[in-house]
C-alpha positions in Angstrom: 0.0 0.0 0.0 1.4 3.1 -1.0 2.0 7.0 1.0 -0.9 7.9 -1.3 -3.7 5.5 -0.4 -2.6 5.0 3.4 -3.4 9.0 3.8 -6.7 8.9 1.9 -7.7 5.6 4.0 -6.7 7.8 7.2 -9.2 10.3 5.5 -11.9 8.2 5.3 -11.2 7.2 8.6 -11.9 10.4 10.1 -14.2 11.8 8.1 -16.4 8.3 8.8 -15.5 9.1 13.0 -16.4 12.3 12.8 -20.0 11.4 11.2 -20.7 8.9 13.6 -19.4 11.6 16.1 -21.8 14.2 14.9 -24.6 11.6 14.9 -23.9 10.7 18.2 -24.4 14.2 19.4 -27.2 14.7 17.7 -28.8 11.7 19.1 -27.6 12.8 22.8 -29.0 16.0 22.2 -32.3 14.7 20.8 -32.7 12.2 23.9 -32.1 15.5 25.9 -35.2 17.2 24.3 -37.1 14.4 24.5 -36.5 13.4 27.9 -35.2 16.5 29.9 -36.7 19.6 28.4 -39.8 17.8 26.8 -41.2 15.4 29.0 -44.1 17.4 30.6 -45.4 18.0 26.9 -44.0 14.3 25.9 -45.3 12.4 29.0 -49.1 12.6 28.7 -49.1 11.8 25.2 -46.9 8.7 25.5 -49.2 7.6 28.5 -52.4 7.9 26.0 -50.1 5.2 24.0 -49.3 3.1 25.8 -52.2 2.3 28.3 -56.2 2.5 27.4 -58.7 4.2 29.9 -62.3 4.2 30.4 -64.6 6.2 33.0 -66.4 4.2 35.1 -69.3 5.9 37.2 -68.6 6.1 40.7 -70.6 5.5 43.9 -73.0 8.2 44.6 -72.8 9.8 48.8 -75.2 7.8 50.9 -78.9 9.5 52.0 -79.4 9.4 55.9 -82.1 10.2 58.2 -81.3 11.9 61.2 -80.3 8.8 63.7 -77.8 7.6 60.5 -80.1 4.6 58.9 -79.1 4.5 55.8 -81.9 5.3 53.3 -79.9 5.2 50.1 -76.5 3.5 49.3 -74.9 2.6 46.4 -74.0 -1.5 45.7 -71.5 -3.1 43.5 -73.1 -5.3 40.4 -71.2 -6.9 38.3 -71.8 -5.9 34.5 -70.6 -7.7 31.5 -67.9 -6.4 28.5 -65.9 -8.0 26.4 -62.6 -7.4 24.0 -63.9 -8.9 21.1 -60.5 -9.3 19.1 -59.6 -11.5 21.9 -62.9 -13.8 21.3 -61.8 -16.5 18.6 -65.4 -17.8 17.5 -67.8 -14.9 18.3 -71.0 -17.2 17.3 -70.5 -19.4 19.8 -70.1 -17.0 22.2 -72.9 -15.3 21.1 -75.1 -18.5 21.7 -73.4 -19.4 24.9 -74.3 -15.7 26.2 -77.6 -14.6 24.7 -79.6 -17.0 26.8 -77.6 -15.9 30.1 -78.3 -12.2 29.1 -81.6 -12.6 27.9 -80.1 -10.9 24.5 -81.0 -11.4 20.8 -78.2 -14.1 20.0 -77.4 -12.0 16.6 -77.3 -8.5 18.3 -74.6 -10.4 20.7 -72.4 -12.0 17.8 -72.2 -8.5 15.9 -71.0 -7.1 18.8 -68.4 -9.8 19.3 -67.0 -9.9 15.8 -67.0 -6.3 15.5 -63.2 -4.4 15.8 -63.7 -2.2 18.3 -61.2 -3.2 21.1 -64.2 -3.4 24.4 -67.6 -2.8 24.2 -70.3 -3.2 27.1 -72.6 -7.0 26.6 -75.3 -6.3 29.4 -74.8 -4.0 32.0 -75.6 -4.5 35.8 -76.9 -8.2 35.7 -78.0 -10.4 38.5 -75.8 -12.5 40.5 -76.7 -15.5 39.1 -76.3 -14.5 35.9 -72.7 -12.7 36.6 -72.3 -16.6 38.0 -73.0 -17.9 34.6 -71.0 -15.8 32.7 -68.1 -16.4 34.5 -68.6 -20.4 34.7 -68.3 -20.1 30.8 -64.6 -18.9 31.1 -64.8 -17.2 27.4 -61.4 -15.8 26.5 -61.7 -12.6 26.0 -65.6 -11.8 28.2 -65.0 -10.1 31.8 -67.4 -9.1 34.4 -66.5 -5.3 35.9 -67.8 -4.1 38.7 -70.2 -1.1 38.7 -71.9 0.8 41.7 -75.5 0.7 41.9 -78.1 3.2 43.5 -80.6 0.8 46.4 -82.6 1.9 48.5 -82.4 -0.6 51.3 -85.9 -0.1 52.9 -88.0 -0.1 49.5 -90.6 2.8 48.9 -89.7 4.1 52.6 -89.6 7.8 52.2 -89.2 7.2 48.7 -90.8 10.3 46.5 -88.2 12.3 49.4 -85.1 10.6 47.8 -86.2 10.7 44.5 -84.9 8.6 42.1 -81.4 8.0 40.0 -80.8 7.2 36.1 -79.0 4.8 34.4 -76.1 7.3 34.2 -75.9 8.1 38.3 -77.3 11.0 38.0 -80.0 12.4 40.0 -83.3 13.2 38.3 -85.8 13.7 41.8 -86.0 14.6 45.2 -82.7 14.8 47.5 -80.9 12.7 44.9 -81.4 16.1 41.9 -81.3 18.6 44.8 -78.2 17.9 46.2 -76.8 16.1 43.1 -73.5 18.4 43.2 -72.7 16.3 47.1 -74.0 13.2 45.9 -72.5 12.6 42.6 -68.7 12.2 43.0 -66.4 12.0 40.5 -65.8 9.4 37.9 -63.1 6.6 38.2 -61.4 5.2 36.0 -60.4 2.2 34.9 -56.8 1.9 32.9 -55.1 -1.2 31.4 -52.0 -1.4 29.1 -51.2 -1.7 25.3 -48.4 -3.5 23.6 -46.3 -1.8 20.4 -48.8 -3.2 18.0 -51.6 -1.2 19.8 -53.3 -4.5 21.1 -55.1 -4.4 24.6 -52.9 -6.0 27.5 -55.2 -8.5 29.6 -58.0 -6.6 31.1 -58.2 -8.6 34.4 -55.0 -8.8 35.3 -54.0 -5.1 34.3 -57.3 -3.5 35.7 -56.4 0.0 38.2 -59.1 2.1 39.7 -58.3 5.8 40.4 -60.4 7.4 43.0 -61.4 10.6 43.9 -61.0 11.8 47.6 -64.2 14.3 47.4 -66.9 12.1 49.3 -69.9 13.5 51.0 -73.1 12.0 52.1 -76.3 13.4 52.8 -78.1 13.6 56.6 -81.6 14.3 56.7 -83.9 15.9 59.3 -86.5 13.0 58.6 -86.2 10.3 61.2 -87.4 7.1 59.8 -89.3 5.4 62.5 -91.1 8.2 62.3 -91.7 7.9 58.3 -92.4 4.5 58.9 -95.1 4.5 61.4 -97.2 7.9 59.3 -96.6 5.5 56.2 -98.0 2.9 57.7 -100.9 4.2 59.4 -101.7 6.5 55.9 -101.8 3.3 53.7 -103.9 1.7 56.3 -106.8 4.7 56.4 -106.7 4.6 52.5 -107.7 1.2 52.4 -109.8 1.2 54.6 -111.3 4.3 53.3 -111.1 2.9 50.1 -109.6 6.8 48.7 -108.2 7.2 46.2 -104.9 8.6 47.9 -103.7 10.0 51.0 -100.6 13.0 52.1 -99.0 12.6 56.0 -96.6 15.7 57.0 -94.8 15.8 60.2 -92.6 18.7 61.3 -91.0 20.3 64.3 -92.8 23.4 64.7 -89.7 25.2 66.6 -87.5 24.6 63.4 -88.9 23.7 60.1 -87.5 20.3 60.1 -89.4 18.0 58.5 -89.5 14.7 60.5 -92.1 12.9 58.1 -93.5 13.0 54.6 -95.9 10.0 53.5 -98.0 9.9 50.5 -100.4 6.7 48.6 -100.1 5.5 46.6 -96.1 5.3 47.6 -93.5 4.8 45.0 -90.5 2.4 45.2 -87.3 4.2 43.7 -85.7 0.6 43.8 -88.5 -0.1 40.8 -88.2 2.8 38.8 -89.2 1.2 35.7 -92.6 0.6 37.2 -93.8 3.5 38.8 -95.7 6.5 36.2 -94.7 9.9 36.3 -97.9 10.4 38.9 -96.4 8.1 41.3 -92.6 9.3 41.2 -94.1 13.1 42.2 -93.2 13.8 45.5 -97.3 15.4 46.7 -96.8 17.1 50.1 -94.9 19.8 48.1 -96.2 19.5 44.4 -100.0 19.0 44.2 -102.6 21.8 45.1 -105.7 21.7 47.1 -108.4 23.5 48.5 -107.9 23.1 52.4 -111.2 23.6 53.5 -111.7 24.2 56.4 -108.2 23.8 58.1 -108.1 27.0 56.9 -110.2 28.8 59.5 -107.8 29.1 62.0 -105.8 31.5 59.8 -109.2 33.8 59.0 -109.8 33.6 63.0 -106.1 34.2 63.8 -105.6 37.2 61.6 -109.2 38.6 62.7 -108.2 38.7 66.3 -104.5 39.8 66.0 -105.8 42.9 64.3 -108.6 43.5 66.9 -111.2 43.3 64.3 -112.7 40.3 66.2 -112.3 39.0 70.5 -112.8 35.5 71.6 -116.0 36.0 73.0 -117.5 38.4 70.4 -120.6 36.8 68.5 -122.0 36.1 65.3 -125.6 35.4 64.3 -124.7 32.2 62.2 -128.3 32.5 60.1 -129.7 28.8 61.3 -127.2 27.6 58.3 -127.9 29.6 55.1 -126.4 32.9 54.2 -126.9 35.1 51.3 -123.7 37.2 49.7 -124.4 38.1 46.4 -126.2 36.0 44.4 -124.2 32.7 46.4 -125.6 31.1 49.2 -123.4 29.8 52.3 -124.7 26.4 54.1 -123.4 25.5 56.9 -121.3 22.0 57.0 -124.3 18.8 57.5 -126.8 20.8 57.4 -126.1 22.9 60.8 -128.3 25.5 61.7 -126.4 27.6 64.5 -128.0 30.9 66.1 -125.7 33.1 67.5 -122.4 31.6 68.3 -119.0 33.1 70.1 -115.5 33.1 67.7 -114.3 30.1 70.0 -117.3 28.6 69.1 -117.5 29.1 65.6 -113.9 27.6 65.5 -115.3 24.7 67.7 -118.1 23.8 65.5 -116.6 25.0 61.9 -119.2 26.8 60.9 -118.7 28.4 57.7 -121.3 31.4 57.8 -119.5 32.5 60.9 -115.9 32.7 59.9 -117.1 34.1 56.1 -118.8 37.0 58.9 -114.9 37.2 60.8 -113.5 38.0 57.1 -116.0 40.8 56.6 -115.0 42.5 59.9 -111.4 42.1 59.0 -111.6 43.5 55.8 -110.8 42.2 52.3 -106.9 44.1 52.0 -106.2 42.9 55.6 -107.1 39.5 55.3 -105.1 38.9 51.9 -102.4 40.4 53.8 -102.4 38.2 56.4 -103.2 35.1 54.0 -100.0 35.9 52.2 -97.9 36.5 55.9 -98.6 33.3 56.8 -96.9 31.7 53.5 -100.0 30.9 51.0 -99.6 32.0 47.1 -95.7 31.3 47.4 -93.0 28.7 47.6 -91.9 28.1 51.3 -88.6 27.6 50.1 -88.4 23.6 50.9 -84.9 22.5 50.1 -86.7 19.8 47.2 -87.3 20.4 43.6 -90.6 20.5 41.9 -92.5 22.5 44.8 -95.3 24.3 43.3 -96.7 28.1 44.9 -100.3 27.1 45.0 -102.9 29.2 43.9 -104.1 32.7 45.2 -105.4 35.6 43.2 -104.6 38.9 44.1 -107.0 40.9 46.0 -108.1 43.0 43.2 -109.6 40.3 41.9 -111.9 39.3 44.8 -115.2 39.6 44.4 -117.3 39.5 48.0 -118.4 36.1 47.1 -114.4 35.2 47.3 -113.5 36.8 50.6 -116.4 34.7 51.8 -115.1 31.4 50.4 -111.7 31.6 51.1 -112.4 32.4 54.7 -113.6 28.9 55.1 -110.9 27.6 52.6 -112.3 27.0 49.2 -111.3 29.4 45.9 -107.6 29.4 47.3 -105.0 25.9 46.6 -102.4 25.1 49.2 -99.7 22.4 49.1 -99.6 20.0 52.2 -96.1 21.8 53.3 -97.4 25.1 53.0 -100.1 24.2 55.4 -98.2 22.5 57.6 -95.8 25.6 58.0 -98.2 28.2 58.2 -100.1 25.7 61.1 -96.6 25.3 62.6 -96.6 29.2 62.9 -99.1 29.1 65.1 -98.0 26.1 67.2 -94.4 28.3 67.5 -96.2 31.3 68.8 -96.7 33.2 65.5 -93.1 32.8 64.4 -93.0 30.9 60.6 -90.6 28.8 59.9 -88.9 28.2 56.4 -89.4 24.0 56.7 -86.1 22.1 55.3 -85.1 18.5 54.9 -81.7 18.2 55.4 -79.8 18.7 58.3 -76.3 18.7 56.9 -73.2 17.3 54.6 -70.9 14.6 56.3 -67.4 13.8 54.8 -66.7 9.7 55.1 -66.1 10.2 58.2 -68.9 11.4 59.4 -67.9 14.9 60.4 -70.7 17.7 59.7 -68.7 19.7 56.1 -72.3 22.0 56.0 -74.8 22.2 58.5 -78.3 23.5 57.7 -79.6 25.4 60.7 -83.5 26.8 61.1 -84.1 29.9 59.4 -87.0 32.6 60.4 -89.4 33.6 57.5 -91.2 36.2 60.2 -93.6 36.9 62.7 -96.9 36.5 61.5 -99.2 37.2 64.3 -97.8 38.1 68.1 -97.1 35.4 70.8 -100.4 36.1 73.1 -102.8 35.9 69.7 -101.1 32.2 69.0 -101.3 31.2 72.7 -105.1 32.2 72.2 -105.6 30.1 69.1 -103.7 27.1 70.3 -106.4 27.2 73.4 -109.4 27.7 70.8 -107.9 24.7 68.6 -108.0 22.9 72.1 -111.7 23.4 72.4 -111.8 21.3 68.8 -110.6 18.3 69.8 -111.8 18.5 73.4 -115.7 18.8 72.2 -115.7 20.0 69.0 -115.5 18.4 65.5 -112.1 16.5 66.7 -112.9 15.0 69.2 -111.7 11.8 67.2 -107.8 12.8 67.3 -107.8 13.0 71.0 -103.9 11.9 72.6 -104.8 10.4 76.3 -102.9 11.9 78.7 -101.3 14.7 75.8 -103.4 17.9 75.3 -103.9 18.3 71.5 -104.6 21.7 69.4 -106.0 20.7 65.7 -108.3 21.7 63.2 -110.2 19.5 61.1 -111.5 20.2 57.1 -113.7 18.4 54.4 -113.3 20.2 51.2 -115.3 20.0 47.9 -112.8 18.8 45.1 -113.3 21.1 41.9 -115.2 19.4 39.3 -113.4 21.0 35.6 -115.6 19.0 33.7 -118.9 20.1 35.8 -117.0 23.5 36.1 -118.1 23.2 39.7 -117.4 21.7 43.4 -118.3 17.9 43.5 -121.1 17.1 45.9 -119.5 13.6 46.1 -115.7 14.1 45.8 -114.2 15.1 48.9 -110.8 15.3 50.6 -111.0 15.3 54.4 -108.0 16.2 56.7 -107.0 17.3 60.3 -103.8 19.2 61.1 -103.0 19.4 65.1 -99.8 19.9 67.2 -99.2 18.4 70.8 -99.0 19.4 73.6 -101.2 22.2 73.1 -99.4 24.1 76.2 -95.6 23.7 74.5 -96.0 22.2 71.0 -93.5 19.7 69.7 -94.7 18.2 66.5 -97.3 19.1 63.8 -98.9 16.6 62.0 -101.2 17.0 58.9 -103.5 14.2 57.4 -105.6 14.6 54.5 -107.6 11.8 52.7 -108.3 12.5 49.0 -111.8 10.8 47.7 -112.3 8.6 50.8 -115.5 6.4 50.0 -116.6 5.9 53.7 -116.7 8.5 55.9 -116.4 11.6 54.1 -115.3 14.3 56.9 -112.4 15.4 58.4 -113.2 14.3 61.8 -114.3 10.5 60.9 -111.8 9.4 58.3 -108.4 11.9 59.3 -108.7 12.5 62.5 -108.1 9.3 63.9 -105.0 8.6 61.7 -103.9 11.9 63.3 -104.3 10.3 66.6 -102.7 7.3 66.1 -99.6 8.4 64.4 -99.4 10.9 67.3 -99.7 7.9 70.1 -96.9 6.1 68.0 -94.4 8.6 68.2 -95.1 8.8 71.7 -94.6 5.3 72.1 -91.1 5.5 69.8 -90.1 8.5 72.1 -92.1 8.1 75.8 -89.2 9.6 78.5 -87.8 11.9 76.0 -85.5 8.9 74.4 -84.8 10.7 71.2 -84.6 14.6 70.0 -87.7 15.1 68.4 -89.5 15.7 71.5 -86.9 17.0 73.9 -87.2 21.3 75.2 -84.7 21.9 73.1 -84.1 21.9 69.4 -80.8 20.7 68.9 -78.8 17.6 67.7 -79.3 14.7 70.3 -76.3 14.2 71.2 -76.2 17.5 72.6 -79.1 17.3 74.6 -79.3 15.5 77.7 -82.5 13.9 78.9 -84.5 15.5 81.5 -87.3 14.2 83.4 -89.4 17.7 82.7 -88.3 17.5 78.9 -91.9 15.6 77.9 -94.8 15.9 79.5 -97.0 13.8 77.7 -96.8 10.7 79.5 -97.8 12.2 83.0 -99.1 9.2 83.8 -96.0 7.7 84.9 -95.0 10.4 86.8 -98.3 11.1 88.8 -99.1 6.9 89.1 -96.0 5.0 90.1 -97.7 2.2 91.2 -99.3 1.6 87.7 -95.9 2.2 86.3 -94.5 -0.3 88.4 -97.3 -2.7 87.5 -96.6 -2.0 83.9 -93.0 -2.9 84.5 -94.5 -6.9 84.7 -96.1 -6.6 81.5 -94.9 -7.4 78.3 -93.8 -4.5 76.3 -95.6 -3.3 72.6 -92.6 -3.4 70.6 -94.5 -3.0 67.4 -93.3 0.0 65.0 -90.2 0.1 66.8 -86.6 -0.1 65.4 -84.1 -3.4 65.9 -82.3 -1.6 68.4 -84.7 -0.2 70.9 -86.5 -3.8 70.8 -83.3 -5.1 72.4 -82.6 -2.7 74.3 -86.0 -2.2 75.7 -86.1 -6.4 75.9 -82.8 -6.5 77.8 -84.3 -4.4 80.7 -87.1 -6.2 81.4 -85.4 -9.8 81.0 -87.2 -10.5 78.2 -85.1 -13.4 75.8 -85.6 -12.4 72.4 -86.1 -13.8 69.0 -85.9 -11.0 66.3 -87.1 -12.6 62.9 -86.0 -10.1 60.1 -84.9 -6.7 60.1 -86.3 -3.1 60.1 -89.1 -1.9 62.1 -91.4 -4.4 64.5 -94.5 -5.8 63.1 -95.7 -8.3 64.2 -95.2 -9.9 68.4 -95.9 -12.8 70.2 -96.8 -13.6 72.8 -98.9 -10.2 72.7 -98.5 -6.9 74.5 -99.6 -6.6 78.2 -99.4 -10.2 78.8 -97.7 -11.2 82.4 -93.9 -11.4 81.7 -93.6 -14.6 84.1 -90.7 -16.3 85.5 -88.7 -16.7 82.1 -90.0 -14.2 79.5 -89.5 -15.0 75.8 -90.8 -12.8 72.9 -90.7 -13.7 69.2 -91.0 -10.4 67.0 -91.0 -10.2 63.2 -89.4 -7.0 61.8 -89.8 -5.7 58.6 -88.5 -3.0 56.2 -91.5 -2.9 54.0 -95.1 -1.4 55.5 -97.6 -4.3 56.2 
């Protein structure tokens, strides 16, 4: 090899080094970019190659009543997908799955042969049926978990909760109101891809990412309470044989609402089932004349002014009274003389309280009407709440002050009746009526609290004292004498309205909805309770067919509270844990008090444990020695031996509990 060639190979040489040099660099430098000064940019998209994600909808927060039962949860169901490049001979697959499924098998087999790298087969399926599936061990099918919304004590409270869709969202009741606390946020599920842009093996690969942002709902509704109004509402309908029936119970002192029972009910677990009628939650969104529940409010506004005094009186006409070209009957064919206000309120005659709204004046007694919350929302924290109906007071003709006085050309909503009532129970101080008490984090600590909230004074504090005392007289003597408490003074009103026939374009004759609305005890109210009866077919007044379910929903929650056991009926209106019982707290039960020798005897009895929760049944049974058998679960129905028997030497009680109403 000659001088010549050795220099031009030693040329080469290091011209050929010095490329691979410069590519070297160049590739450093790019690895630099790419790893170093590019990766925030770089990272996400390499991620979206290299793994496959899919939302997932998460658990919903749980609904509560105010003890912490659980009215609402979510569940885990297994639903059924499938990759189907994975799936070797989709047919058979198909025909192995439809029948499982309950699919068309040719629906099933286009799925399966189609490209797409996961698709859904059936969605939330039954256990045995996930069993099924997964006993067919089809390469390439999976079950994945999803959550569920249950309602673990059926149509209890139902039209309250309201109802979710197929996509976890809320669509009624608590569940829309309060979606933005109950809906969390989605999870995810991620699994890897190889170079080729194949799918990784689902099961083995699968990762959930959840969010931290949990809150669940507590509401003021207690559910022994719900469950004992339901129970006795569904049992006055039928035997009534109405066509329906609305229950509201709420603590006077601060709007809470302890109880809202409608019929027919509606199960959110079947929401499938139930028509648009059934899923409306009525207390707040159907309208009604009130009748004559409505007097007390003419009466109350009458004597707060001074227009009227208790013992002033009014020449009734012997039951017919002319106003225009309308004549007013008195209710069954009444003919009263002269009568005072206390006992116009006593009897319900309508000639006498239409005379009240004359002396107070047609501008005053709209006024008042509107104070006391009618022709407006109350404010309820639940959606779909209607205002009612109340034209304005230019439009009243004297025919209309005369009607409405005695509570027909006006529509009220149960809850707007109940609040204005509880007005008076709370010594003329309205009160804006809520249904949830707060927002709990997982761990139970109170995030929001809702606290009672003052709407205004209606009428003074003497004028309510005096009206509470009058509504005594009604169920002492007067026409509710059926919701009489033994023991517990009661305040109440009852009312048999004419249901407005559009057809007719007049009041039925033989349509009716008959109600009572009270508060006990009279003295220091603690609960208000409204009942109305739509189209009952026996008895067709207030005092016969409501009043008694008044009474015995009343003696229940005595029973589920006698010694001032929970918060509902203790002095003060705060949680219960921050209340501590005191003997003076109730003073319904006097009996036990004033009679110890009957409470002693009582002691040697055996207990009523029916409507009663799980736990007070054992605890109650544990104190007086009583061995237990508890069949079931929820609230007591059913008992033996039965109560008031002689406990004996070795007491033993069998008692069936139940979460659905009997």
């Amino acid at each position: 090899m000659t001088a010549k060639t050795k220099k031009w190979l030693r040329v080469r040489i290091l011209c050929l080094f010095s490329a691979f040099m410069l590519l070297f660099v160049v590739l450093v430098a790019r690895a630099f970019q790419l790893q170093i000064l590019s990766q925030k940019t770089l990272r996400p998209m390499a991620a979206k190659q290299h793994t496959k994600a899919m939302q997932l909808q998460p658990d919903r927060g749980q609904i509560m009543d105010r003890n912490g039962e659980k009215l609402a949860i979510s569940i885990q169901m297994d639903s059924v997908c499938a990759e189907p490049p994975r799936i070797e001979d989709s047919r058979k697959a198909a025909a192995a799955l439809a029948p499982i499924l309950s699919v068309d098998e040719l629906e099933l087999a286009k799925k399966l042969s189609s490209r797409k790298g996961f698709c859904w087969l059936s969605r939330m399926v039954s256990p045995s049926q996930a069993s099924a599936v997964k006993a067919l061990e089809i390469d390439g099918v999976y079950l994945l978990k999803e959550p569920k919304r249950f309602y673990p004590n059926q149509q209890l409270a139902g039209p309250i909760l309201g109802m979710v869709g197929v996509d976890a969202s809320g669509l009624e009741g608590v569940e829309l109101k309060y979606e933005g606390y109950l809906k969390r946020d989605p999870e995810r599920i991620v699994w890897g891809r190889d170079a080729k842009g194949k799918k990784l093996f689902l099961k083995d690969n699968l990762t959930k990412e959840k969010s931290d942002r949990d809150y669940n709902i507590l509401l003021t509704i207690d559910s022994r309470i719900q469950y004992l109004v339901e129970t006795q509402l569904k049992e006055a309908v039928e035997s009534k044989l109405a066509r329906g029936g609305i229950a509201v119970v709420m603590d006077p002192r601060t709007g809470e609402l302890l109880a809202m029972a409608q019929q027919p009910a509606f199960n959110p677990n079947l929401l499938t089932k139930a028509n648009q009628e059934g899923k409306k939650n009525r207390p707040i969104a159907d309208v009604f004349d009130p009748g004559s529940t409505f007097k007390p409010f003419t009466v109350a506004a009458a004597m707060e002014e001074g227009a009227v005094k208790e013992q002033d009186r009014f020449f009734c006409e012997n039951g017919a009274y002319r106003i225009a070209n309308r004549v007013i009957h008195d209710a069954q064919h009444e003919r009263f003389g002269f009568l005072t206000v206390r006992e116009i309120l006593k009897h319900s005659s309508n000639i006498g309280t239409a005379k009240i709204a004359q002396k107070l004046g047609k501008d005053k007694f709209y006024q008042y009407v509107r104070e006391f919350g009618f022709g407006g929302k109350t404010g309820v924290d639940l959606p779909g709440e209607v205002s009612g109906l109340l034209r304005p007071v230019n439009q009243w003709t004297t025919v209309d002050q005369a009607t409405i006085a005695f509570g027909q050309g006006v529509s009220v909503t149960a809850v707007q009746l109940v609040s204005a009532f509880s007005a008076i129970a709370n010594k003329g101080v309205l009160m804006k009526p809520y249904i949830v008490k707060g927002i709990v984090d997982e761990n139970n600590r109170m995030a929001r609290e809702f606290k009672p909230t003052v709407v205004r004074q209606v009428i003074s504090a003497p004028t309510a004292m005096r009206m509470a005392s009058m509504l005594t007289d009604v169920v002492v003597d007067g026409t509710g004498k059926n919701a009489r408490i033994m023991n517990v003074s009661v305040a109440g009103k009852t009312g048999t309205a004419q249901k407005y026939d559009a057809a007719a374009r007049r009041y039925s004759s033989e349509k009716v909805r008959t109600s009572f609305i009270g508060f006990f005890p009279a003295e220091e109210p603690r609960v208000v309770i409204f009942v109305m009866i739509d189209e009952p077919q026996r008895d067709k007044w207030g005092g016969v067919a409501a009043a008694p379910v008044f009474r015995n929903i009343g003696e229940q929650i005595l029973r589920c509270y006698d010694g001032g056991a929970g918060d509902v009926l203790t002095a003060e209106a705060q949680p219960k844990q921050e209340v501590a019982a005191k003997p003076s707290a109730i003073k319904f039960v006097a009996a036990q008090s004033e009679a110890p020798a009957e409470a002693m005897a009582a002691e040697s009895l055996m207990p009523d444990f029916r409507g009663m929760a799980m736990k007070r049944v054992l605890r109650l049974s544990r104190q007086h020695g009583i061995v237990l058998n508890a069949v079931g679960s929820g609230w007591a129905v059913k008992q033996d031996p039965s109560p008031g028997v002689p406990l004996g030497e070795r007491p033993a009680c069998t008692v069936i509990f139940s979460t659905d109403n009997p």
